[in-house]
C-alpha positions as CSV (number, residue, x, y, z in Angstrom):
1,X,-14.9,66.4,71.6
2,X,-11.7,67.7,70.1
3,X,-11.1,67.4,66.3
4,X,-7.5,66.7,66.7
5,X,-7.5,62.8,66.9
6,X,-10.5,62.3,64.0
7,X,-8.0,65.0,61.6
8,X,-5.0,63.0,62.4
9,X,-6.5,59.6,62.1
10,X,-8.0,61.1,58.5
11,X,-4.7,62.4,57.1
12,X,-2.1,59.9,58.3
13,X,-4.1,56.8,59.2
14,X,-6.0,56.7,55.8
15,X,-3.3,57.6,54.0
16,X,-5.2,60.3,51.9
17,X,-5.1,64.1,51.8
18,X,-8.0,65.8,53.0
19,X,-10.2,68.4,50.9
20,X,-9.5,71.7,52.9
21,X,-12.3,73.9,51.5
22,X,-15.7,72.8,49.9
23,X,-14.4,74.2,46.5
24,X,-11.8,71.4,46.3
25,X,-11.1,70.2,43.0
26,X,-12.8,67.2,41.6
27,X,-9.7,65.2,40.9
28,X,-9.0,64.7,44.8
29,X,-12.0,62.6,44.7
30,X,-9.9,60.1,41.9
31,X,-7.7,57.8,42.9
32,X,-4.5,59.4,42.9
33,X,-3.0,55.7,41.7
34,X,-4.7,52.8,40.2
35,X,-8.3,52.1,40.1
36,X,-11.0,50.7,42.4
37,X,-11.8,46.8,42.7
38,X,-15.3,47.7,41.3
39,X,-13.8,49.3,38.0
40,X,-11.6,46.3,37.8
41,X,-14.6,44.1,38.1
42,X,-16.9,46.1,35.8
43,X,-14.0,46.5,32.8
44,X,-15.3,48.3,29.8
45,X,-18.6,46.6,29.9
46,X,-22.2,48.7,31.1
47,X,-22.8,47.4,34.9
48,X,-25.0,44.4,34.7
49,X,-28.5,45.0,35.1
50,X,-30.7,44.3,37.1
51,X,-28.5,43.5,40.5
52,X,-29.4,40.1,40.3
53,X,-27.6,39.8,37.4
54,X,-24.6,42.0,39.4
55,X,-25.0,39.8,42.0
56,X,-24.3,36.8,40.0
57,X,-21.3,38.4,38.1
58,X,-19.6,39.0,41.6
59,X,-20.6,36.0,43.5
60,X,-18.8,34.0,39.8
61,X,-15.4,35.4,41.1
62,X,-15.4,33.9,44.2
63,X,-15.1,30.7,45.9
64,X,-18.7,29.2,47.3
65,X,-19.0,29.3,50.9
66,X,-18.3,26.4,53.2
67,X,-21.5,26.9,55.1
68,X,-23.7,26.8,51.7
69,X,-24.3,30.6,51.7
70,X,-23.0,32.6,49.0
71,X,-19.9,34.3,49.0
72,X,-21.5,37.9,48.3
73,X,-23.4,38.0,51.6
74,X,-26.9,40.7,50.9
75,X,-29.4,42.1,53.4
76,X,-32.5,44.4,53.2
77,X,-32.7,47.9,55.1
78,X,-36.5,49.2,54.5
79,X,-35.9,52.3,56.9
80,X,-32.2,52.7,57.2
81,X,-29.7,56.1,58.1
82,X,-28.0,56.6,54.2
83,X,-28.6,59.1,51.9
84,X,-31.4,57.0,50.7
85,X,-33.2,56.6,54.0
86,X,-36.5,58.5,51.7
87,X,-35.9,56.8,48.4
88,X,-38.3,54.3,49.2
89,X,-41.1,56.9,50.5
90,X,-43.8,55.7,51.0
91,X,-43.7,52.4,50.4
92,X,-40.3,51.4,52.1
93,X,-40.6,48.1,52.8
94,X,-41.7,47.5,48.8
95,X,-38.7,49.0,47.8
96,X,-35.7,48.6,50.7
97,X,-32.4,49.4,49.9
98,X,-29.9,46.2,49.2
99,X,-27.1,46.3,51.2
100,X,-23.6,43.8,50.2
101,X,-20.3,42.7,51.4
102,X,-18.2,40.4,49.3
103,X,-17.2,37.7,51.9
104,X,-15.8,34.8,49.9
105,X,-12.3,33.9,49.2
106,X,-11.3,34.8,45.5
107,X,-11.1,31.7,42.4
108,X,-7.6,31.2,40.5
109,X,-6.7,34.1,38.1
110,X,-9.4,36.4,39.8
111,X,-8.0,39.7,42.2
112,X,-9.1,38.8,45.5
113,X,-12.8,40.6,46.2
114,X,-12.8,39.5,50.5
115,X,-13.2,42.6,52.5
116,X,-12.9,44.9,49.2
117,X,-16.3,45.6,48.0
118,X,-19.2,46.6,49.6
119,X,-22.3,48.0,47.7
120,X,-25.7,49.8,48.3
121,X,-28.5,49.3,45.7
122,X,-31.8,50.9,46.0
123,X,-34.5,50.4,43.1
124,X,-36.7,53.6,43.3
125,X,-33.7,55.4,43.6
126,X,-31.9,53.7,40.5
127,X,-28.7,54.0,42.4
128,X,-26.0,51.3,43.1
129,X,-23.6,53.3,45.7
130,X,-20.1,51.3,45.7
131,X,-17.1,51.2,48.0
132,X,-14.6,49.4,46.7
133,X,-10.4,49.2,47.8
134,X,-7.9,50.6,45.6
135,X,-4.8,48.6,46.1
136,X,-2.0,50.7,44.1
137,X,-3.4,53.6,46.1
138,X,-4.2,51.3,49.5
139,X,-7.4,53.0,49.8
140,X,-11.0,52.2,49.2
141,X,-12.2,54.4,46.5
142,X,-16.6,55.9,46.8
143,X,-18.6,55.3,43.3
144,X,-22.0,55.8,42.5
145,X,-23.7,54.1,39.5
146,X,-26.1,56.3,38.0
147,X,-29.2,55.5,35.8
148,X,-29.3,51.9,36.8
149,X,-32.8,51.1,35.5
150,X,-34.3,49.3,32.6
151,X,-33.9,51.3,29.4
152,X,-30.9,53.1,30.7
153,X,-26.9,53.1,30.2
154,X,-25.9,53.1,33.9
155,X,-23.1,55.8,34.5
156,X,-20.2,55.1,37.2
157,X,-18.2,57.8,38.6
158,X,-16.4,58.7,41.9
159,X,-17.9,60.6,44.5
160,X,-17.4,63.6,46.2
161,X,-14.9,61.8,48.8
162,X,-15.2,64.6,51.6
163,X,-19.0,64.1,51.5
164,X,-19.0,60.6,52.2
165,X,-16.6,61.3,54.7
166,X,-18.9,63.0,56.9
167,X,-20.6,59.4,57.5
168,X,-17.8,57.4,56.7
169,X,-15.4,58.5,59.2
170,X,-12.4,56.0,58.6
171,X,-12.8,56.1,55.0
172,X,-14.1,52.8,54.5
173,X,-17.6,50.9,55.0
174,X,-19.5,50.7,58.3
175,X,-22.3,48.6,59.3
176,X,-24.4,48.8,62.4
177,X,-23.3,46.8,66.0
178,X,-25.8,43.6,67.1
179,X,-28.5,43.2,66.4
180,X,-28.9,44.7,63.4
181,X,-32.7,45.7,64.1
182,X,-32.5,47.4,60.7
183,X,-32.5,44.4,58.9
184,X,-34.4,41.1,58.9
185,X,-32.8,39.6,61.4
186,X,-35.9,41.8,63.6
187,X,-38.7,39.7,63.5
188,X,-40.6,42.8,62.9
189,X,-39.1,44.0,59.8
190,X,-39.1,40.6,58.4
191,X,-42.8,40.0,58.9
192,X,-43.5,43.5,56.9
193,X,-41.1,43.0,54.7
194,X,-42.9,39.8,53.6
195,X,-46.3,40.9,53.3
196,X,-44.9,43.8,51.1
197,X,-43.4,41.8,48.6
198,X,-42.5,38.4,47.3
199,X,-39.0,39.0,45.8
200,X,-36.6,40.8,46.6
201,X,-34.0,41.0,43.8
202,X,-33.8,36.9,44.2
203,X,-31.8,38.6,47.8
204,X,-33.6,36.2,50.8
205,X,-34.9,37.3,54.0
206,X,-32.1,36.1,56.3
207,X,-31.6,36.4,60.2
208,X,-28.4,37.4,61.7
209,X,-26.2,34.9,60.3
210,X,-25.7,37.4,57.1
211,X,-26.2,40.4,59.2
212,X,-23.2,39.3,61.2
213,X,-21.1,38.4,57.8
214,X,-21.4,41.9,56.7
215,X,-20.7,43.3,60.0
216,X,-17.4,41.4,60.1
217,X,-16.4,42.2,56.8
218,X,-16.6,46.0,57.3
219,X,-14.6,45.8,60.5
220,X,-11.4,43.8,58.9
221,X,-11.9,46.1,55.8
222,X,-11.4,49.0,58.7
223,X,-8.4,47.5,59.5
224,X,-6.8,48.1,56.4
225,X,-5.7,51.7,57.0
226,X,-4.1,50.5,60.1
227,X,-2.2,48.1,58.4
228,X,-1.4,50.7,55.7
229,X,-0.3,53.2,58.4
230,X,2.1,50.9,60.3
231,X,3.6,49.4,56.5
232,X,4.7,53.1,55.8
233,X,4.8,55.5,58.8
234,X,5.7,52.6,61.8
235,X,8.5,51.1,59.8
236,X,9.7,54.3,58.8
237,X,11.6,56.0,55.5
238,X,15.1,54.9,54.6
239,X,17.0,51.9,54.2
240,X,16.3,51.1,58.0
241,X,12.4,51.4,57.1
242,X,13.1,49.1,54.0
243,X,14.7,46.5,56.3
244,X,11.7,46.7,58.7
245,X,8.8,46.4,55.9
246,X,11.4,43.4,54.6
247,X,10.5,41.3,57.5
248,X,7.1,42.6,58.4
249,X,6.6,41.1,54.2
250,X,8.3,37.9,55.6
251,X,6.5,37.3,58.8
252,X,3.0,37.5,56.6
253,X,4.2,35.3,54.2
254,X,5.4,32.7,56.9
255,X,1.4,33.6,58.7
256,X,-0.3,33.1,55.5
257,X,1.7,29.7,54.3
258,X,2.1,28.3,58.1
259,X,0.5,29.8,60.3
260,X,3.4,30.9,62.0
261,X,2.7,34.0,64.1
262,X,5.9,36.9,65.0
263,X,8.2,36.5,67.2
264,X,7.4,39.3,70.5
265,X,10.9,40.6,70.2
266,X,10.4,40.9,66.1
267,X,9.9,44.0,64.3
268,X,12.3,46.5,66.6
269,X,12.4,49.4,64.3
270,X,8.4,49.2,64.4
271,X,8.9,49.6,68.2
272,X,11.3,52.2,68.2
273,X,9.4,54.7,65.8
274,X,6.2,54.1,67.5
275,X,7.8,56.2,70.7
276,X,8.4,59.1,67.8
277,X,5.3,59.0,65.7
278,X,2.7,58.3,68.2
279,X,3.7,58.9,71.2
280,X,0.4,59.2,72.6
281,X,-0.5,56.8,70.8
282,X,-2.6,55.1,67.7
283,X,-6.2,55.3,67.3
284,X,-8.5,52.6,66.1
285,X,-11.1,53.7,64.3
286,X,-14.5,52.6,64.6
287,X,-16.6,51.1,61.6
288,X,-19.7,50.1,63.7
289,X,-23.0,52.5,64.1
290,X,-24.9,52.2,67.3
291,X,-27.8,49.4,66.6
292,X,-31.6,51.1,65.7
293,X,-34.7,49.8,66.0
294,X,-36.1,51.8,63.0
295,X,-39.8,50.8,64.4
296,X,-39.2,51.7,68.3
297,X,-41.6,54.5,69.3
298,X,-38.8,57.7,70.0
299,X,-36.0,58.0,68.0
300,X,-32.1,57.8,69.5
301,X,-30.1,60.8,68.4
302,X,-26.9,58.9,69.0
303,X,-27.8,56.8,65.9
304,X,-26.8,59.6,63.6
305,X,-23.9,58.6,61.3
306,X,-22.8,62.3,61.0
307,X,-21.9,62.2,64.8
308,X,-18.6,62.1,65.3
309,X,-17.2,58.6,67.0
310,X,-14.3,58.1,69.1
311,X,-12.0,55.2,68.4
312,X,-12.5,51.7,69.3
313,X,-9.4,51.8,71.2
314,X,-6.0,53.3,71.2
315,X,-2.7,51.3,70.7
316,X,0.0,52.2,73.3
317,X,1.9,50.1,71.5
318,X,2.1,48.3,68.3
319,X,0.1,45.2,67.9
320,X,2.9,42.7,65.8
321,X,0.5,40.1,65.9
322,X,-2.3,42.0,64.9
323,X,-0.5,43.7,61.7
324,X,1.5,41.0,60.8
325,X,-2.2,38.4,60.5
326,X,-3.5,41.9,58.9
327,X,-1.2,42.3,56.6
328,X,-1.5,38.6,55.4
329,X,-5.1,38.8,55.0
330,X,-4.4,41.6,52.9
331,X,-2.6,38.8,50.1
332,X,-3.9,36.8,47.4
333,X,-4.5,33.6,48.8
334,X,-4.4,31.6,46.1
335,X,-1.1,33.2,44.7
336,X,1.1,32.5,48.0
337,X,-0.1,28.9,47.6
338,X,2.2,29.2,45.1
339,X,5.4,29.9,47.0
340,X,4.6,26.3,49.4
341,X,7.5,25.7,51.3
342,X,10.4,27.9,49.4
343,X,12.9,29.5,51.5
344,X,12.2,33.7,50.5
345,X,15.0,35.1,52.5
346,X,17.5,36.2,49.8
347,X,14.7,36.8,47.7
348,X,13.4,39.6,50.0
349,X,16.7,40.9,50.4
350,X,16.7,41.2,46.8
351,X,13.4,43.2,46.7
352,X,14.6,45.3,49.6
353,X,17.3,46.3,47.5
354,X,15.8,46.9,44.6
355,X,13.3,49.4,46.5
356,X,10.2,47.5,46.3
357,X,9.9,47.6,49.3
358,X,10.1,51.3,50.2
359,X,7.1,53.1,52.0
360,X,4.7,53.1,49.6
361,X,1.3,51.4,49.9
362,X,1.2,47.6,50.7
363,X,-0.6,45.3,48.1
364,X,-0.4,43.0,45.7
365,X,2.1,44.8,44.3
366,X,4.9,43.4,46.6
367,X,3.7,39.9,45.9
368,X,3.9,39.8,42.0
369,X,7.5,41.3,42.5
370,X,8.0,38.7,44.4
371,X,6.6,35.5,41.9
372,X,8.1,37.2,39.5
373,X,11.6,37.1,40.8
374,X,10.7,33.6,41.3
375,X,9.6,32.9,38.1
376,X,5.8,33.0,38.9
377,X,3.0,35.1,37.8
378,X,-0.6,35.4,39.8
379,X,-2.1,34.8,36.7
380,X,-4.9,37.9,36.8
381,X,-5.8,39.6,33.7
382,X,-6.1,43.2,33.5
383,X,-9.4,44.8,32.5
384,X,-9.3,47.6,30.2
385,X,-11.0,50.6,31.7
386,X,-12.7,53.6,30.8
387,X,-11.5,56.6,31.7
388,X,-12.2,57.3,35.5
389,X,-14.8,60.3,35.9
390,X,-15.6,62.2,39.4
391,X,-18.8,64.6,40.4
392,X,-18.2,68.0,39.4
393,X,-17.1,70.2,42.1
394,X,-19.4,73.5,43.1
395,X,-17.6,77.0,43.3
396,X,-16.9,79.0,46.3
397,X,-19.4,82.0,45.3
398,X,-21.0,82.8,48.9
399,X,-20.7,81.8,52.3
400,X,-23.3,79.3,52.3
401,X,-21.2,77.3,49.3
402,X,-17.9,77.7,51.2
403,X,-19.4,75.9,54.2
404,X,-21.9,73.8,52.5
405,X,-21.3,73.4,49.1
406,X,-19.9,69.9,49.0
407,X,-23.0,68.4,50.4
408,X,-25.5,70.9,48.7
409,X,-24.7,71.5,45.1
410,X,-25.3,68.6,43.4
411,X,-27.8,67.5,40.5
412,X,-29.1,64.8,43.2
413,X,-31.8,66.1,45.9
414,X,-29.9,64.0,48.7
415,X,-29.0,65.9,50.4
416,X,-30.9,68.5,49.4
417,X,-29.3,70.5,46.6
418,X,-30.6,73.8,48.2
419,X,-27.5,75.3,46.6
420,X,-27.9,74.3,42.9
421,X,-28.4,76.4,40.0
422,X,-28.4,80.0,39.2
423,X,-28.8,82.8,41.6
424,X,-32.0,83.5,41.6
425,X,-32.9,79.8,41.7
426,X,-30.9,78.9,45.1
427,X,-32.4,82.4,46.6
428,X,-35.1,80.8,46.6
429,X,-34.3,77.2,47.4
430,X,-32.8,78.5,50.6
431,X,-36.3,80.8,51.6
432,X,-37.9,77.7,51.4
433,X,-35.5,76.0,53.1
434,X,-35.0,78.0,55.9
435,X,-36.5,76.6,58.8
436,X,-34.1,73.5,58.4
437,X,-30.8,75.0,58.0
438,X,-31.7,77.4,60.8
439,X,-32.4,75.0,63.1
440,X,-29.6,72.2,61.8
441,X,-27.3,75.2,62.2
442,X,-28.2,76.4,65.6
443,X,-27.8,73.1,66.9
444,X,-24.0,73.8,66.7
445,X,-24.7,76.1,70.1
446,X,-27.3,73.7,71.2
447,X,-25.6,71.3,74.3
448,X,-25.5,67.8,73.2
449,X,-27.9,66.4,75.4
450,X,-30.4,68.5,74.3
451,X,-30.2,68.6,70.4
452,X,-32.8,67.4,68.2
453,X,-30.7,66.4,65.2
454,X,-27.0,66.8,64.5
455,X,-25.7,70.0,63.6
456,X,-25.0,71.1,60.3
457,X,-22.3,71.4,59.1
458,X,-21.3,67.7,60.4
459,X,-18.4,67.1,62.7
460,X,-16.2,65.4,60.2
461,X,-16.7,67.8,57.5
462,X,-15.4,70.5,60.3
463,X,-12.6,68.6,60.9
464,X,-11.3,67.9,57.8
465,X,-11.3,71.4,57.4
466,X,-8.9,71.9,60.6
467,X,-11.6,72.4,63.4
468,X,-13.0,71.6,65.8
469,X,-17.0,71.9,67.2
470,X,-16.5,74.4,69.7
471,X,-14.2,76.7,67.3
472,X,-17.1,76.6,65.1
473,X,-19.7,77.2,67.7
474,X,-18.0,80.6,68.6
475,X,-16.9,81.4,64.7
476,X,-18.1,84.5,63.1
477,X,-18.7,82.5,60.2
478,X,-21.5,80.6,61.6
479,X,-23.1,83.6,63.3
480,X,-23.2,85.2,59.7
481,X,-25.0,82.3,58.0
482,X,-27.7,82.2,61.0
483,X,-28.0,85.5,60.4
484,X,-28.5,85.2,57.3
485,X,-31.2,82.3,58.0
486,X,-32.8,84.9,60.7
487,X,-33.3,87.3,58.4
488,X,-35.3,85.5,55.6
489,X,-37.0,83.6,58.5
490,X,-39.0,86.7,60.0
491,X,-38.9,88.3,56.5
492,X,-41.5,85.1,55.9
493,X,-43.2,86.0,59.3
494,X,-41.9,83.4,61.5
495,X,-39.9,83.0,64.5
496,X,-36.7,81.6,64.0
497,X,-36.2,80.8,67.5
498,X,-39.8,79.3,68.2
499,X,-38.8,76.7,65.2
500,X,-36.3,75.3,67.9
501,X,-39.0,73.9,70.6
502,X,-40.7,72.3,67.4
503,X,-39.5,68.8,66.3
504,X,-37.4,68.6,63.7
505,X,-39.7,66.7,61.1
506,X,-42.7,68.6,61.5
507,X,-40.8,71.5,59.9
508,X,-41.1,72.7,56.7
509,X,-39.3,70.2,53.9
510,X,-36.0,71.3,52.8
511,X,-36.7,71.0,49.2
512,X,-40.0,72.0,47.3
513,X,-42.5,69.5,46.6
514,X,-41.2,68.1,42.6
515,X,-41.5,65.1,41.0
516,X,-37.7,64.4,39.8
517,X,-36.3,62.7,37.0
518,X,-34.8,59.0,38.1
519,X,-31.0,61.5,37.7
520,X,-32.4,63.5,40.1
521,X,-33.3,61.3,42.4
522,X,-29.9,59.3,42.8
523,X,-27.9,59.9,45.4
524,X,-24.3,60.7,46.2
525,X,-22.6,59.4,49.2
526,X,-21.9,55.2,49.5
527,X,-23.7,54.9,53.2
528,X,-23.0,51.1,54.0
């Protein structure tokens, strides 16, 4: 498959730039505006520990659930496909990773949380991975909390966004399709889940009701992007653009207060542009991974997050409904009870003129102008926050960093960090793993049907980088790094092209055997 929809769907759909080499600076991975949800949450306090306690703090901001079930809906993965997938080795089901979605509709005076935080805790691996939205920007922002373990100051910073990337395709969470036979909604992983432990971080062994929750939460938070992308690029620049975002504003106020839907013939300028901007129209991404029965005798190789998917659909035409409900969802619900029945006509117009409402992202930013101009406030106090901090960047000294460096230069060991330290150090790092990234690497020129793993480096990492597979495939730049691998191979006395009959996980492990520092062992990329 081309590159050319997944590059455009990352650079104008997300509304983010995308890093272009793996030596990109560290500041593209801060938000260019604003701050995540989770920083908001968090303040200037350490992160509450142990996630219980999290848990509790989060699930405090938000209103109970009708059903009984709280509003931060949590799940259990023992053997799941993140970055953490071996944290737990070998006792997985004793220490599964936590997997949450807050899914409850925010109290009075608190920024809504619905849709806009998603985390992924594992204990052995003293890791809480976060993905939480960033409304000035209107983007969700990747954290990691570092060093969350008794006796330690846990550490947040932001995360190497092209890295997560690579799984996270439409730069926001994902979750797996029915029936979630990673969690303990299978019978199976329930049962062993059980006998390994009696508590679970006070989380309960649920069946597909909270599976489902979570599910449905990632794919509305998916939908943000779209709505971004039609807020700014469908309505267009310009005072025709601001008149267009003007009513789009009011039909989502008269959805969220009413329940009034658009009119069909509403919104022209929307349908005017979208003949322009996409004229072969708008792709909508897809949050969900293919369901995996982690216990099922023979693997499926289309269950790899790094493979590249297509988009659920694509929008000949825009979807006013759709984006108008979308765009209301997006609101604080318990601010626009405020506005009850008041007629917000002139008032827009005011805004409108005023340029609030020119194409920058949509928010809550819109809304306080607008209760303000009213009179009104939302009431929400603003944390003070510690300065923002991202993962240091690796430099583009060889060909192996150029091309790999953003996964594999890190002080974490996933993914392996064959290409940190000094010289001699990641000499050596890559003899020993050589039988890996030779055969992760050839699988570029391998035919999909018969692959054994996805190739290295991933699809979306390619893309972002302005190519596609079958560029790469050909590129003298991957024929120099399996060269490279060749070489040290037979230099070690073994074949490099016999390693490709042998299954992948009988070969030799990436990393040297070590027993690492908790640090060490936390991971970098939110997987949820």
């Amino acid at each position: 498959m081309k590159a050319g929809w997944i590059t455009i769907m990352f650079a104008a759909m997300l509304n983010t730039s995308l890093p272009t080499t793996a030596g990109a600076a560290a500041e593209d991975d801060l938000p260019p505006i604003g701050r995540s949800r989770f920083d908001q949450l968090i303040g200037n306090a350490p992160v509450p520990y142990p996630f219980s306690k999290l848990a509790k703090q989060i699930n405090a901001q938000m209103q109970p659930d009708a059903g009984g079930l709280p509003p931060l809906k949590v799940t259990l993965i023992p053997l799941g496909r993140s970055l953490q997938k071996d944290a737990g080795a070998p006792d997985f089901f004793h220490f599964p990773r936590v997997v949450a979605a807050a899914d409850g509709a925010n109290k009075p005076g608190v920024p809504p949380l619905k849709d806009r935080l998603f985390l992924g805790y594992h204990e052995k691996g003293e890791v809480v991975e976060v993905i939480s939205y960033n409304d000035a920007a209107g983007r969700f922002e990747f954290q990691i909390v570092r060093d969350y373990q008794k006796g330690k100051t846990p550490r947040v910073i932001y995360a190497r966004r092209s890295l997560c990337l690579a799984c996270h395709q439409n730069a926001a969470p994902m979750f797996a399709r029915p029936l979630w036979d990673e969690t303990p909604a299978n019978p199976a992983i329930a049962a062993r889940l059980k006998t390994a432990r009696r508590d679970f971080y006070n989380v309960k062994l649920s069946g597909t009701d909270i599976a489902y929750f979570i599910d449905t939460a990632t794919d509305r938070a998916n939908l943000f992007p779209v709505w971004q992308t039609l807020w700014q690029q469908g309505c267009g620049a310009g005072e025709t653009g601001d008149r267009c975002r003007r009513d789009a504003f009011a039909a989502a106020l008269d959805y969220a207060r009413f329940g009034k839907l658009p009119a069909p013939d509403s919104l022209v300028t929307l349908d005017r542009n979208w003949r322009v901007v996409w004229p072969q129209g708008l792709a909508i991404p897809n949050p969900d991974l293919p369901n995996r029965d982690p216990l099922a005798a023979l693997p499926d190789p289309a269950s790899d997050p790094l493979l590249l998917r297509p988009p659920l659909e694509v929008w000949k035409a825009p979807d006013k409904t759709a984006f108008v409900v979308g765009l209301a969802g997006m609101l604080d619900p318990v601010a626009v009870r405020q506005l009850a029945k008041r007629d917000l006509g002139a008032v827009l117009d005011t805004l409108r003129v005023r340029g609030v409402l020119a194409a920058r992202p949509f928010g809550q930013a819109q809304l306080d102008s607008l209760l303000a101009e009213l009179g009104l406030t939302r009431n929400t106090a603003v944390a003070s926050l510690p300065p923002a901090r991202a993962e240091s960047r690796p430099l583009e000294d060889s060909r192996f960093r150029t091309h790999c460096g953003v996964c594999h230069d890190s002080t974490a060991n996933e993914p392996p960090n064959f290409l940190h330290g000094d010289a001699a150090s990641v000499d050596a790092r890559l003899d020993h793993c050589a039988e890996r990234i030779f055969y992760r690497l050839s699988m570029a020129k391998t035919a999909a049907a018969q692959r054994g793993k996805s190739p290295m480096p991933p699809s979306a990492i390619l893309a972002a980088r302005g190519l596609d597979a079958e560029t790469w495939a050909r590129s003298p730049s991957l024929d120099a790094l399996l060269q490279d691998m060749r070489l040290r191979l037979r230099a070690q006395g073994r074949s490099p092209e016999a390693l490709l009959a042998r299954p992948y996980a009988q070969l030799r492990a990436c990393l040297p055997p070590a027993t690492p520092s908790g640090a060490e062992r936390t991971l970098h990329a939110p997987s949820l």
